[in-house]
C-alpha positions as CSV (number, residue, x, y, z in Angstrom):
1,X,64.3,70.1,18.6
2,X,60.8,70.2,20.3
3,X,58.2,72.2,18.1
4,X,56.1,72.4,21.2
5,X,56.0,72.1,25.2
6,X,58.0,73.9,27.2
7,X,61.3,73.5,25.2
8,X,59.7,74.6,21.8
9,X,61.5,76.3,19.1
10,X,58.7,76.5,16.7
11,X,59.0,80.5,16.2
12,X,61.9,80.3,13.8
13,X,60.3,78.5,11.1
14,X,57.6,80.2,9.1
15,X,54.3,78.8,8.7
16,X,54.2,77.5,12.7
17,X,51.5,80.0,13.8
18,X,48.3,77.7,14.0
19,X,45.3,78.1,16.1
20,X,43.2,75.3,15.1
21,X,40.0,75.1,12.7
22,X,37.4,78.0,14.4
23,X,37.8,81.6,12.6
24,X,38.0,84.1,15.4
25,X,39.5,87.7,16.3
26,X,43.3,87.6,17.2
27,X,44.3,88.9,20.9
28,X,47.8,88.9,19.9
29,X,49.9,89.6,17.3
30,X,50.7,86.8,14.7
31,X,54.0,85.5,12.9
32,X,54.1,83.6,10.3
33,X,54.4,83.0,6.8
34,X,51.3,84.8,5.1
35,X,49.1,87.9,6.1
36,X,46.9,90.4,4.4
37,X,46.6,94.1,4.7
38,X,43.8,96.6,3.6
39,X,45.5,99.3,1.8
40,X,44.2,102.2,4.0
41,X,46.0,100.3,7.2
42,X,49.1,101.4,5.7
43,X,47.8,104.4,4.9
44,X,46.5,105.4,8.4
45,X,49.2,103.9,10.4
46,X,52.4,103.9,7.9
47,X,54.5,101.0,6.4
48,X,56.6,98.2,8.1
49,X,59.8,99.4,10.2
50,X,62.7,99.4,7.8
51,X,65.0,99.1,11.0
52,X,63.5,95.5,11.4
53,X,63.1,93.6,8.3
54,X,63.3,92.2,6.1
55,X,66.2,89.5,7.2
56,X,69.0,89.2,6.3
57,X,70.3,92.8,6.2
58,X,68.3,94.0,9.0
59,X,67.0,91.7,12.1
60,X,63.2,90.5,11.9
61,X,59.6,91.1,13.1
62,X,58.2,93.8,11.3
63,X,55.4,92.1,10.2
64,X,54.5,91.3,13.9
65,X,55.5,95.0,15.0
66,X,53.0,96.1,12.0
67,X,49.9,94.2,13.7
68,X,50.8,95.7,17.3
69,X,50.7,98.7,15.9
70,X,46.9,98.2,14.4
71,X,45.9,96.6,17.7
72,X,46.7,99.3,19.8
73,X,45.2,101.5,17.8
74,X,42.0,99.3,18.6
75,X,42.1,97.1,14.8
76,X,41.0,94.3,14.8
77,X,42.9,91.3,13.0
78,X,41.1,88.2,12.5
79,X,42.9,84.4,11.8
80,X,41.6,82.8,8.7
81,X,42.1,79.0,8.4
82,X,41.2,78.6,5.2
83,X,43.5,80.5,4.1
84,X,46.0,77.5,3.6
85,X,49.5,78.7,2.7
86,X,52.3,76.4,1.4
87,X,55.7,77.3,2.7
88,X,59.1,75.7,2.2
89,X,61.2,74.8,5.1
90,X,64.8,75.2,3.5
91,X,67.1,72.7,4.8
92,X,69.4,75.4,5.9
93,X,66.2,76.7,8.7
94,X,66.6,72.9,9.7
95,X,70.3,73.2,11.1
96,X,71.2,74.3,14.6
97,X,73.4,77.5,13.2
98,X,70.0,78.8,11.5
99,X,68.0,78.8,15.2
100,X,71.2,80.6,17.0
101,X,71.3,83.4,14.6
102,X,67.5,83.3,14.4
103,X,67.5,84.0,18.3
104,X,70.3,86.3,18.1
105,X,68.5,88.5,16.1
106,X,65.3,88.1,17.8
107,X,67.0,89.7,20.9
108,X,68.0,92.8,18.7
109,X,64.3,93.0,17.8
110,X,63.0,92.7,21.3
111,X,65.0,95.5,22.1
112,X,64.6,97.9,19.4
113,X,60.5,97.1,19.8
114,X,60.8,98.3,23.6
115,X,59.2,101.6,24.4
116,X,61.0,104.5,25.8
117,X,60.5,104.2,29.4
118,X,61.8,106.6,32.3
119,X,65.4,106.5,34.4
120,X,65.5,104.6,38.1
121,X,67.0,107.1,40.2
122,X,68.7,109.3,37.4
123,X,69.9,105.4,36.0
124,X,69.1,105.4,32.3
125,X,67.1,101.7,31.6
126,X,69.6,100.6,29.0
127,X,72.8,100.8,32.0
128,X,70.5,98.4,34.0
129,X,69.6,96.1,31.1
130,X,73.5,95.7,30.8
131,X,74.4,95.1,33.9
132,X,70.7,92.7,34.6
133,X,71.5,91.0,31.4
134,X,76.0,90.2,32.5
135,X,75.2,89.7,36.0
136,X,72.2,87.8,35.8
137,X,69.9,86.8,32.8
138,X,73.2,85.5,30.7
139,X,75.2,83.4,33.5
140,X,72.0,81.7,34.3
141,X,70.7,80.6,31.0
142,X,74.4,79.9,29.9
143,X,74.1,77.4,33.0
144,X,71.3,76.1,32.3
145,X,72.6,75.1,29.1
146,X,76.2,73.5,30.5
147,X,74.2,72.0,32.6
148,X,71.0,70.6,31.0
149,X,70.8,66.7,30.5
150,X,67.7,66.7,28.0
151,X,69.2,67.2,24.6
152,X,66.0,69.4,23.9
153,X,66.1,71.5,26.7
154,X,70.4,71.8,26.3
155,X,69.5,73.4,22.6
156,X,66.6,75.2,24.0
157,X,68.8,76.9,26.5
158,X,71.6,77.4,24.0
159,X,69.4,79.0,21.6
160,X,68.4,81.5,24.8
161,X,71.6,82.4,25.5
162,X,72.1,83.4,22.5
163,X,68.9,85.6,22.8
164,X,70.3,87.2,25.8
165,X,73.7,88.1,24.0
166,X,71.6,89.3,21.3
167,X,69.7,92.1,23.4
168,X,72.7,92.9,24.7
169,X,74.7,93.7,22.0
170,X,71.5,95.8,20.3
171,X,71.7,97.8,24.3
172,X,75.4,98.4,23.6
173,X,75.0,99.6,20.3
174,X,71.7,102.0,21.6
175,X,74.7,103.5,24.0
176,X,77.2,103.9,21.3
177,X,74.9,106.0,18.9
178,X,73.8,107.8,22.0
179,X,77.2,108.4,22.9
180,X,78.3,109.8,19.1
181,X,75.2,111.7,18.4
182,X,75.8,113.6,22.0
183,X,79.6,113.9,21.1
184,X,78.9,115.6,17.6
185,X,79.5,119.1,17.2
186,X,76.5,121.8,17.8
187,X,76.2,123.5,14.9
188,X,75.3,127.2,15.6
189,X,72.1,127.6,13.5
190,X,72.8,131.7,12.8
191,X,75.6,130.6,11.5
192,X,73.8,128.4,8.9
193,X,70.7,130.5,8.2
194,X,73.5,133.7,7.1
195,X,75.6,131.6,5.6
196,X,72.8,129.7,3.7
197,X,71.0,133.5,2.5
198,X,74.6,134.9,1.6
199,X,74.3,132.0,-1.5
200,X,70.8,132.7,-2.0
201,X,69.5,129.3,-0.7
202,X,66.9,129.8,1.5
């Protein structure tokens, strides 16, 4: 495992975001093990997504989500180096298993962090995200892996694919719940405003 250079898996283990020594404005959103908030952020702008985080129930990145969300509002997030944190890396975030599922579920959050955006000729985005992600994105990081000799880049690769197959299955499920929620029974709402005044509950 390479923790940086072009095959680096460094994102899965807390505490990896470092920018050197010189205290300056962030242009990007961080990750990592240890931010702080004012109070009226939350306030103005609401809480973390609970659809996110926190792992294990849910998938991850609220914490970076939150700081887009001040940044596009035009907040400005500074990084602190003095601000030393000491964080444990379990030996269970040290085994190969822990960096699939980590990937896995970063797919899910990449895809539930996408904005809405318009069809392509009538095709809703999430059909095309299927069919880019089977026909192309998946068969050629799968080959890259198979086929990589580096023992770095092979993991890399693997951990990729399972990125891929990640957004893809959080797509699928978008389509499901799209599919039930358009398949559920209109509900007249006369029906229910009579029905709810005969009981004297409005």
């Amino acid at each position: 495992m390479s923790l940086n250079g072009p095959y680096s898996l460094a994102g899965p283990l807390c505490g990896t975001f470092d920018l050197g020594e010189i205290r300056r404005e962030l242009d990007r959103p961080p990750h990592g093990a240890n931010m702080a908030f004012r109070k009226d952020m939350f306030e103005k702008y609401g809480g973390f997504r609970i659809d996110l985080g926190p792992p294990p129930r849910k998938v991850q990145g609220e914490d970076t989500e939150f700081c887009q969300r001040l940044m596009r509002a035009g907040e400005r997030l500074r990084y602190e180096p003095s601000a030393i944190v000491r964080h444990p890396v379990l030996e269970y975030r040290l085994r190969k298993k822990y960096f699939l599922k980590w990937m896995f579920k970063h797919g899910r959050a990449v895809i539930r962090l996408r904005e809405s955006r318009p069809p392509v000729w009538g095709i809703p985005r999430n059909y095309l995200g299927i069919a880019n992600r089977i026909g192309h994105l998946l068969p050629v990081c799968a080959l890259r892996w198979v086929g990589a000799v580096d023992p770095k880049g092979r993991f890399w690769h693997k951990c990729w694919t399972w990125k891929i197959s990640g957004e893809l299955v959080e797509i699928s499920s978008q389509l499901l719940g799209a599919t039930r929620q358009s398949q559920m029974p209109k509900i007249n709402a006369d029906i229910i405003q009579a029905s709810g005044s005969d009981r004297g509950e409005l």
